[in-house]
C-alpha positions in Angstrom: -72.2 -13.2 -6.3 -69.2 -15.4 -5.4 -69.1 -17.8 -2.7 -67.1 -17.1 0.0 -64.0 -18.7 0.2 -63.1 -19.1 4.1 -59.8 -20.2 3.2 -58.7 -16.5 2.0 -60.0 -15.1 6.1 -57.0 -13.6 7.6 -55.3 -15.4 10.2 -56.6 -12.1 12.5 -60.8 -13.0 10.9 -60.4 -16.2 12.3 -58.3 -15.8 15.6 -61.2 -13.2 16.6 -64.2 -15.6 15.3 -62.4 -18.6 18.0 -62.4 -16.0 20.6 -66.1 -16.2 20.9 -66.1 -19.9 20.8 -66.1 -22.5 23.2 -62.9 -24.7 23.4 -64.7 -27.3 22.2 -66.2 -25.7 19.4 -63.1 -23.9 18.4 -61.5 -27.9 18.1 -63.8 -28.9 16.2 -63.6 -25.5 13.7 -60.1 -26.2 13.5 -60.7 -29.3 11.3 -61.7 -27.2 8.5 -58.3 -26.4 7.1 -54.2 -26.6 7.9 -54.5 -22.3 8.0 -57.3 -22.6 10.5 -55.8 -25.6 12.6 -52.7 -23.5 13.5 -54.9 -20.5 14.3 -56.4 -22.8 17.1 -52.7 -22.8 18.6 -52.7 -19.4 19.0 -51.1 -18.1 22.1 -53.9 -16.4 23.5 -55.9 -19.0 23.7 -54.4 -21.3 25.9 -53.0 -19.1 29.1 -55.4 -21.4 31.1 -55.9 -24.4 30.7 -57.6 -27.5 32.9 -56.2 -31.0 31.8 -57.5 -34.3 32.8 -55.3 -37.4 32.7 -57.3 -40.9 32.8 -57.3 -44.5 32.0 -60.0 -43.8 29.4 -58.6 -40.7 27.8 -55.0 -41.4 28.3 -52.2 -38.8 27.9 -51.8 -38.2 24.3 -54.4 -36.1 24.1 -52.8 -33.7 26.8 -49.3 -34.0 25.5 -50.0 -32.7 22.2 -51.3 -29.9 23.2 -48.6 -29.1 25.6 -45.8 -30.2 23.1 -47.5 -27.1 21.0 -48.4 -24.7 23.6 -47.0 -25.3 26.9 -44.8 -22.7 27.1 -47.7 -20.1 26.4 -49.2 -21.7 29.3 -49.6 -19.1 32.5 -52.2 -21.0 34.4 -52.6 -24.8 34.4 -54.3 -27.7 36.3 -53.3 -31.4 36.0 -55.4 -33.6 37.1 -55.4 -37.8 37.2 -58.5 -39.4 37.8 -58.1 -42.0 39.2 -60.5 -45.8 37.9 -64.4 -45.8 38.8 -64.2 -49.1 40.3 -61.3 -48.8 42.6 -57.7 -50.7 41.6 -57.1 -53.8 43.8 -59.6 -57.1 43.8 -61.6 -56.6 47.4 -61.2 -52.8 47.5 -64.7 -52.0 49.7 -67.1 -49.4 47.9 -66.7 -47.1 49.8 -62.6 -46.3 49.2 -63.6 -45.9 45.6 -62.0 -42.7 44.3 -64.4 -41.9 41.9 -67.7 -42.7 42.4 -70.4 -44.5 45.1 -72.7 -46.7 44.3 -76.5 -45.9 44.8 -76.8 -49.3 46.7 -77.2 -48.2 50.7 -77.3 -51.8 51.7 -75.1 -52.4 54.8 -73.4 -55.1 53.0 -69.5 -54.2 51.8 -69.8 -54.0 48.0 -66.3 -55.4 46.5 -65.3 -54.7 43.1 -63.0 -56.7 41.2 -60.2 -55.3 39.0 -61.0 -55.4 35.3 -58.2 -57.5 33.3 -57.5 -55.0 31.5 -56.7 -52.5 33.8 -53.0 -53.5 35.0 -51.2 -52.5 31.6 -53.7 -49.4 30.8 -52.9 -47.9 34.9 -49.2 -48.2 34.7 -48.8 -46.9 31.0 -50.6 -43.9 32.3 -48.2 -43.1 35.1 -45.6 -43.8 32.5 -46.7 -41.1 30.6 -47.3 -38.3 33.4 -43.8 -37.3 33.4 -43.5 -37.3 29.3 -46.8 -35.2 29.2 -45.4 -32.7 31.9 -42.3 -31.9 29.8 -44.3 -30.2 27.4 -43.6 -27.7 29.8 -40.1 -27.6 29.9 -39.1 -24.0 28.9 -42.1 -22.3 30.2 -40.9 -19.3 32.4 -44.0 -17.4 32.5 -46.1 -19.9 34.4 -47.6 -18.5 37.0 -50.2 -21.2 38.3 -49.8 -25.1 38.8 -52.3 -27.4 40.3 -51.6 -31.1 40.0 -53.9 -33.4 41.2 -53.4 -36.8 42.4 -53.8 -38.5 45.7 -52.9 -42.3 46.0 -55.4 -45.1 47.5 -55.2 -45.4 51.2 -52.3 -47.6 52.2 -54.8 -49.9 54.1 -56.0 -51.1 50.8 -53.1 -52.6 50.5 -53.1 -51.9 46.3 -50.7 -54.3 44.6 -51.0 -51.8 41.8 -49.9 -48.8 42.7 -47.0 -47.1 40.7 -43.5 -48.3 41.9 -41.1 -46.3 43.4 -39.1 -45.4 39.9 -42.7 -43.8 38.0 -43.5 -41.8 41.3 -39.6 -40.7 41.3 -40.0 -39.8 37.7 -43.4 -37.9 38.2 -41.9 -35.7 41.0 -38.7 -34.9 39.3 -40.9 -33.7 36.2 -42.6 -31.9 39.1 -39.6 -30.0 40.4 -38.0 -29.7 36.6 -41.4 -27.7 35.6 -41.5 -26.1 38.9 -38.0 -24.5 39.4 -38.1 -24.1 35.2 -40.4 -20.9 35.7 -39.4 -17.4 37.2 -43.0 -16.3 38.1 -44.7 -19.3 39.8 -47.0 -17.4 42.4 -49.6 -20.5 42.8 -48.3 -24.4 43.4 -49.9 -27.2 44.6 -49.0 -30.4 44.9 -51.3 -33.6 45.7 -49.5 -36.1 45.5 -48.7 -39.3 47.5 -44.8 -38.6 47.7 -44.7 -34.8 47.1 -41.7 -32.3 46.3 -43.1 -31.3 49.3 -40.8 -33.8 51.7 -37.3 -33.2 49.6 -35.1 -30.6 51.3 -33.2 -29.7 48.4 -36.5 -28.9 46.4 -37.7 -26.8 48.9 -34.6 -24.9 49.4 -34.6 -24.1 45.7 -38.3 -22.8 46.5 -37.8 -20.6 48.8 -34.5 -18.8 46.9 -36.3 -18.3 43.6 -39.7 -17.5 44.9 -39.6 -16.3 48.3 -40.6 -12.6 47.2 -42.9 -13.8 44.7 -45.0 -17.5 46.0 -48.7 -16.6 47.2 -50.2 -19.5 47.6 -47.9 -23.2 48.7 -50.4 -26.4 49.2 -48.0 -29.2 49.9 -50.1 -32.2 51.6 -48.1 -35.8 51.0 -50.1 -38.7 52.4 -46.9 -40.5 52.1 -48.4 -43.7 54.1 -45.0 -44.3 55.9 -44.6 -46.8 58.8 -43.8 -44.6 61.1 -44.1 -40.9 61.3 -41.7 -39.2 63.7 -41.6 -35.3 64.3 -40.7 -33.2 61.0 -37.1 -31.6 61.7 -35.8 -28.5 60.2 -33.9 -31.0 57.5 -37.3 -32.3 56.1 -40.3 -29.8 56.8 -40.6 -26.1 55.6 -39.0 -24.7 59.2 -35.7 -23.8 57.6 -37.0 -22.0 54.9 -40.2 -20.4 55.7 -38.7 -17.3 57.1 -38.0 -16.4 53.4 -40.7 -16.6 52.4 -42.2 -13.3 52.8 -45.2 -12.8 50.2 -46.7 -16.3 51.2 -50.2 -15.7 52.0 -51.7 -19.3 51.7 -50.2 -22.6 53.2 -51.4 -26.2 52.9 -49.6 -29.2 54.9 -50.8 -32.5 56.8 -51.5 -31.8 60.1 -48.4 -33.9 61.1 -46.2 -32.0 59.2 -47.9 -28.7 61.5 -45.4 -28.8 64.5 -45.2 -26.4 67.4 -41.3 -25.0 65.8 -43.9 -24.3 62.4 -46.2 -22.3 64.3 -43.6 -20.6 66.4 -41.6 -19.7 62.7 -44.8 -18.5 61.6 -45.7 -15.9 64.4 -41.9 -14.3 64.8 -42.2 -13.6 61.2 -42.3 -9.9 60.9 -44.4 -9.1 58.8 -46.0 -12.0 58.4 -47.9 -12.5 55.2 -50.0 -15.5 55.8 -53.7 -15.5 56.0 -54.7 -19.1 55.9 -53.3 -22.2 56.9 -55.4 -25.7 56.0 -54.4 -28.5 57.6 -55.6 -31.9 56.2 -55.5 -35.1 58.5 -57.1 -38.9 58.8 -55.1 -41.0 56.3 -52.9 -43.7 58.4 -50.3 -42.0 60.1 -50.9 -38.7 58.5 -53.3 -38.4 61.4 -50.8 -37.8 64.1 -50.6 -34.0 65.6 -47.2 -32.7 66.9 -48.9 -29.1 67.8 -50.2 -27.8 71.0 -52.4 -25.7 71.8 -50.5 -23.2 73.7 -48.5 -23.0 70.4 -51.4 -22.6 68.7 -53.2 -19.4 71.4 -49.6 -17.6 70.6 -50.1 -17.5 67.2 -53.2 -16.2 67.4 -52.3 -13.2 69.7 -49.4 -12.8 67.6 -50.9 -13.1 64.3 -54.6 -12.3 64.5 -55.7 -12.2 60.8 -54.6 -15.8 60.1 -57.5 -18.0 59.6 -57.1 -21.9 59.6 -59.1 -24.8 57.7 -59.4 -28.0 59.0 -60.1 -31.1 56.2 -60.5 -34.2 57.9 -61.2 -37.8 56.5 -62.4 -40.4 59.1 -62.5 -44.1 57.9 -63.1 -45.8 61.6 -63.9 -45.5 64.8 -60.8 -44.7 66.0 -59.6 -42.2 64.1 -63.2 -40.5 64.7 -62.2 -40.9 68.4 -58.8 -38.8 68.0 -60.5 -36.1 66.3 -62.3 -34.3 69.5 -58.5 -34.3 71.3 -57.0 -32.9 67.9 -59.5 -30.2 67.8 -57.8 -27.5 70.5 -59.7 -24.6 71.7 -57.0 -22.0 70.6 -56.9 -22.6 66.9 -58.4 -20.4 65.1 -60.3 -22.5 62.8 -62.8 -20.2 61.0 -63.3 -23.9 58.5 -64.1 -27.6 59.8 -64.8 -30.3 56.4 -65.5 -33.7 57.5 -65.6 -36.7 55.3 -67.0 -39.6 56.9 -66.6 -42.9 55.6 -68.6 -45.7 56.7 -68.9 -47.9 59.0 -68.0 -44.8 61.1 -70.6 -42.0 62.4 -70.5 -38.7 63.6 -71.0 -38.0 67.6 -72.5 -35.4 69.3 -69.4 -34.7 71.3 -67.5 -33.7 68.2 -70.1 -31.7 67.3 -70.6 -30.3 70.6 -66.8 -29.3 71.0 -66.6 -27.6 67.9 -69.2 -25.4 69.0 -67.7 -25.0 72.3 -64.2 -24.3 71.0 -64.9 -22.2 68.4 -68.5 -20.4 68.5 -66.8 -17.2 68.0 -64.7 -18.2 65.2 -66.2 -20.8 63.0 -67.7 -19.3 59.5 -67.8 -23.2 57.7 -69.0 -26.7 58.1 -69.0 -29.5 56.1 -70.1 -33.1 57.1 -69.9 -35.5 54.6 -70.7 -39.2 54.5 -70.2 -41.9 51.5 -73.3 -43.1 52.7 -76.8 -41.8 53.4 -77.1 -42.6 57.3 -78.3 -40.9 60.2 -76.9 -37.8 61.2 -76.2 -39.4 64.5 -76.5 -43.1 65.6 -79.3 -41.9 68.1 -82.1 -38.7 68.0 -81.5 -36.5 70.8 -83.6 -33.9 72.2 -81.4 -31.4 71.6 -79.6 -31.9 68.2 -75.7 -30.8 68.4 -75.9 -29.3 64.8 -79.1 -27.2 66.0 -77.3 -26.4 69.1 -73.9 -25.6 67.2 -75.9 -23.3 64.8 -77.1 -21.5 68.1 -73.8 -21.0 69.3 -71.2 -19.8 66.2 -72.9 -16.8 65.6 -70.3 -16.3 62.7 -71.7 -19.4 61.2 -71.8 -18.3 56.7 -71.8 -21.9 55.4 -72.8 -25.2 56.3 -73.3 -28.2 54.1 -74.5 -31.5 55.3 -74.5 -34.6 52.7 -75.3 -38.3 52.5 -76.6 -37.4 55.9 -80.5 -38.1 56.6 -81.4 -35.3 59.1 -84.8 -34.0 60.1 -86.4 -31.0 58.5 -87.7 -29.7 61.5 -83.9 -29.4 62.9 -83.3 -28.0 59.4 -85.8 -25.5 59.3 -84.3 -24.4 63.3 -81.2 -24.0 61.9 -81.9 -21.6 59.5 -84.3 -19.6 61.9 -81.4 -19.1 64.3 -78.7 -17.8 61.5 -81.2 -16.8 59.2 -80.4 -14.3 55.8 -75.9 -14.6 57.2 -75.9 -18.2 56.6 -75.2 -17.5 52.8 -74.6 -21.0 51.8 -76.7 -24.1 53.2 -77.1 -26.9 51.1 -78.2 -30.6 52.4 -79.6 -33.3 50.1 -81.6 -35.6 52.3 -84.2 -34.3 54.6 -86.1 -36.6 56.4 -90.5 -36.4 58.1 -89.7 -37.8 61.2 -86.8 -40.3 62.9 -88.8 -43.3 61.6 -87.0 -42.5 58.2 -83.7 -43.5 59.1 -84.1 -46.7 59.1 -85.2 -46.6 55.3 -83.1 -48.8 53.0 -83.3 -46.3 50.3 -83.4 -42.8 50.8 -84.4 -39.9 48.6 -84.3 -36.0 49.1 -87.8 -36.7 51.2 -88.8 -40.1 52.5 -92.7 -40.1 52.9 -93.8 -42.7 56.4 -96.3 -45.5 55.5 -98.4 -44.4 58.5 -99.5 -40.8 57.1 -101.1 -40.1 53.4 -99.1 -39.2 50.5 -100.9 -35.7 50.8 -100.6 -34.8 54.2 -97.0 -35.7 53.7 -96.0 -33.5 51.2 -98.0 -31.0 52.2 -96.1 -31.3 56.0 -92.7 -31.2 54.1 -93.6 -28.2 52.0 -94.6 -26.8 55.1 -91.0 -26.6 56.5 -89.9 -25.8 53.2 -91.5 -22.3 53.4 -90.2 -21.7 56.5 -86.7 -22.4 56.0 -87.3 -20.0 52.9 -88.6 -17.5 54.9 -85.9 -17.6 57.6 -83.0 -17.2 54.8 -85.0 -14.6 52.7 -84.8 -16.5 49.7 -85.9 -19.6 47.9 -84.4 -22.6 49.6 -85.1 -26.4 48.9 -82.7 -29.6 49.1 -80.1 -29.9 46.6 -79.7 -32.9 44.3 -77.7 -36.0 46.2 -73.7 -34.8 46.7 -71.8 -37.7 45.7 -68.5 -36.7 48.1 -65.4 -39.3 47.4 -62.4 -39.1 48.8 -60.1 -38.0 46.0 -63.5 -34.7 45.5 -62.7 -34.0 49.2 -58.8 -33.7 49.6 -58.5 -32.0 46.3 -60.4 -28.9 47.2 -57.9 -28.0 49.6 -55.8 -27.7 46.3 -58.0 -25.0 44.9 -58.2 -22.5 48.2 -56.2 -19.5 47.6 -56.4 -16.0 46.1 -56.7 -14.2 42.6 -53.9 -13.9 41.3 
């Protein structure tokens, strides 16, 4: 019997034998011939694709592959990650982009910039915009994600891109953008978006206004001063057209009471969910009201709001209870808490007031394991809040140390409806909290190693039996800034 000779397949054989493989797999069969390498540029198989750019990786990789396909491209997310150990010399732990430490020590872990991190940062922003003209040409993209959120300005980061890349990144932006006739899906994270030049917007709205589903447009520009958004500068000119837009995603400054009063006069409006993100420098200032806010929820009843919110001190902690106003409809609260700042039981405690018949998520996140609060009350707020939003479907609580008892209450009251509830560190008693180094379960001196796990398993079983189905705490949820803002990027529809 001859061998067989895998170079005589048809181009068809070997197209269906990649279709089974992962993408992976299918690079690495491509090696074994120049017949077999082109098959792996087949159309077909790259209508989606998920790109990362990095410092380690680079852009070449990325730009290849969209120099070949990037006009077969219908789906695609861009995303720059950003260095492990933050960008400027003295940059505080718990800024880092990318990852946290284990360390929980209350000291302020610095990390100083490797040398050779200057020349490989700004040749990658130099190479953004060459890697996005790969998809130049491509008018059948329907989906674009890009990912990248800049370093707080109070780092004060001497290395940030200048003025001339970021220009260059956003006009490779609006060039792929306004290239395509069936966008339906765009978002934007990026520190000076499209989403604050008048002329790109414009353009928007006339080419997509019967066609764009889902619009995330957050900035964190980091300005001096941030003044109210007038119809030259924000969407409130062009919104009207937009008459398929069921999705919208802006910082809460940018969320106006002329916005809201464009969005309920629209007839028929569209919309279904408008996320507002807020807590980064001036970003955190709100021009809306909340008698702007009750009208467009008697005007519009089916739109559902989503509040992400990143507190880095005290202050801006402070704000957040006043910025919270009883008539939005906020059916989604994320908090990222970054130390040396703590949740309060008033927040907690208005949220449940304001919107116990609304709310259907919480998330509190901390970079951090610490106390839920910085005292144990009687009554805990996220037991009470539980109690009180009977609509309550989600709640996740991480790099928070809470109690298992107020666990285990919490999913008595909501029981089987609270579909997702995930919190990675559960603590015996309040003496825990003062551990240095926390784990899932943190086991008091006082009590035997037995009695202890036998307590814990205990509560496990009731929590399980409460929500009807094997429950236990999940592995620790590493939350970073660049995680949080970016999912906000991701909410939206099938297209």
């Amino acid at each position: 019997m001859d061998p067989i000779n895998w170079n005589q397949l048809p181009d068809t054989a070997v197209i269906n034998i990649y279709s089974y493989l992962l993408r992976k797999d299918r690079a690495q069969a491509s090696s074994t011939c120049k017949r077999w390498r082109d098959c792996y540029f087949h159309p077909s198989f790259w209508r989606s694709m998920e790109i990362t750019l990095s410092i380690k990786v680079g852009c070449e990789p990325a730009r290849s592959i969209l120099e070949k396909c990037g006009k077969f491209v219908r789906e695609l997310t861009v995303t720059v990650r950003l260095p492990d150990h933050g960008i400027s010399c003295g940059w505080r732990y718990n800024e880092a982009l990318d990852s946290i430490p284990s360390s929980t020590s209350s000291e302020d872990k610095s990390y100083e910039m490797r040398p050779d991190d200057l020349p490989k940062y700004k040749a990658l922003y130099q190479e953004i915009p060459k890697t996005l003209d790969g998809l130049k040409g491509n008018q059948g993209l329907e989906k674009l994600i890009f990912v990248l959120f800049p370093q707080n300005e109070d780092c004060k980061c001497t290395l940030s891109p200048d003025e001339e890349l970021d220009s260059k990144i956003t006009k490779s932006l609006m060039t792929v953008v306004l290239g395509t006739t069936k966008l339906k899906y765009l978002a934007l994270g990026h520190g000076v978006s499209a989403s604050v030049q008048p002329q790109f917007l414009k353009e928007l709205a006339e080419k997509f206004a019967k066609r764009l589903q889902v619009l995330h447009l957050p900035t964190f520009q980091g300005i001096p001063e941030v003044l109210p958004p007038t119809d030259d500068t924000t969407l409130l000119a062009n919104l009207p057209q937009f008459k398929t837009l069921s999705v919208l995603t802006l910082n809460m400054s940018f969320i106006t009471d002329q916005l809201l009063q464009k969005i309920s006069t629209i007839e028929p409006s569209s919309l279904r969910q408008l996320n507002m993100i807020t807590g980064l420098g001036n970003d955190a200032i709100a021009w809306s009201t909340d008698a702007s806010w009750g009208k467009l929820s008697r005007l519009c009843p089916d739109v559902q709001v989503t509040a992400s919110v990143v507190v880095s001190d005290d202050c801006t902690l402070d704000d957040l209870t006043d910025k919270l106003l009883p008539s939005i409809p906020l059916t989604s609260l994320r908090i990222l808490v970054c130390y040396p700042s703590s949740l309060t039981p008033e927040l907690l405690d208005t949220v449940a007031k304001n919107y116990r018949s609304v709310l259907k998520k919480l998330e509190l996140h901390s970079d951090r394991a610490v106390p839920l609060f910085g005292d144990n009350t009687e009554e805990d707020p996220l037991v009470m809040l539980s109690w009180n939003c009977k609509k309550l479907k989600h709640l996740v609580v991480s790099g928070y140390k809470v109690l298992a008892c107020d666990m285990e209450a919490v999913a008595l009251l909501r029981g089987p409806s609270l579909a997702v509830f995930k919190v990675d560190l559960i603590c015996h008693n309040c003496d825990e909290f003062d551990e240095e180094t926390p784990t899932s379960y943190d086991s008091p001196c006082t009590e035997s190693v037995a009695s202890v796990t036998l307590h814990f398993e205990e509560k496990i079983r009731g929590i399980s039996s409460s929500l009807k189905r094997p429950w236990r705490p999940v592995e620790r949820i590493r939350m970073t800034r660049q995680k949080f803002l970016s999912h906000d990027l991701y909410l939206g529809i099938d297209l």
